[in-house]
N, C-alpha and C positions, 0 to 999 in steps of 0.2 A: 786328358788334362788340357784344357783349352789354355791357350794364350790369346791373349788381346794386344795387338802394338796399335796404340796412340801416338798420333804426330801433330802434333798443331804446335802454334807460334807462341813464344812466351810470351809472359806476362802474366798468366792467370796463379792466384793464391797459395801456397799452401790448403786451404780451406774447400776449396775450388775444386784441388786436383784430389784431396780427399773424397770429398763426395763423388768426384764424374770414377773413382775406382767404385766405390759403395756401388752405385750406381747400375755402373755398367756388369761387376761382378752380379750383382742380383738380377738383370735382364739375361746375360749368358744365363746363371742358372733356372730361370724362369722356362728359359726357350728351348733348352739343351737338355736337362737336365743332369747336367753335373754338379759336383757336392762340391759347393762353398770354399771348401776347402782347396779343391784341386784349380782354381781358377787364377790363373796370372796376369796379371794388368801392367802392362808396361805403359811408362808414357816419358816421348823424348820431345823438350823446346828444341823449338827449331829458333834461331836468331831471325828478325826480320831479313837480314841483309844478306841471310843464305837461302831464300824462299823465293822463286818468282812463280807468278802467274800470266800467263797470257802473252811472254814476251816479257815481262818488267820485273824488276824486283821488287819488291813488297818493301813500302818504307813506311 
């Protein structure tokens, strides 16, 4: 049973996050091969103002 956690910064669509699960659940089962089914995609926003890079916070 693969999981996938996603973390990236909010913002992006309903429409978006729809497809990057589509997406991703069909590359896992391409490369893995596990059944469609068994595949979990999480995906958590992050706020920009809880994100730093390099020393800075992401504004």
């Amino acid at each position: 049973m693969p999981v996938v956690n996603i973390q990236m910064l909010e913002g992006r669509t309903p429409e978006q996050k729809e497809n990057l699960i589509k997406e991703v659940t069909d590359a896992v089962v391409r490369t893995t091969g596990a059944k469609k089914e068994a595949v979990t995609i999480i995906i958590s926003d992050m706020k920009k103002e809880d994100y730093g890079h390099g020393g800075e916070v992401i504004k």
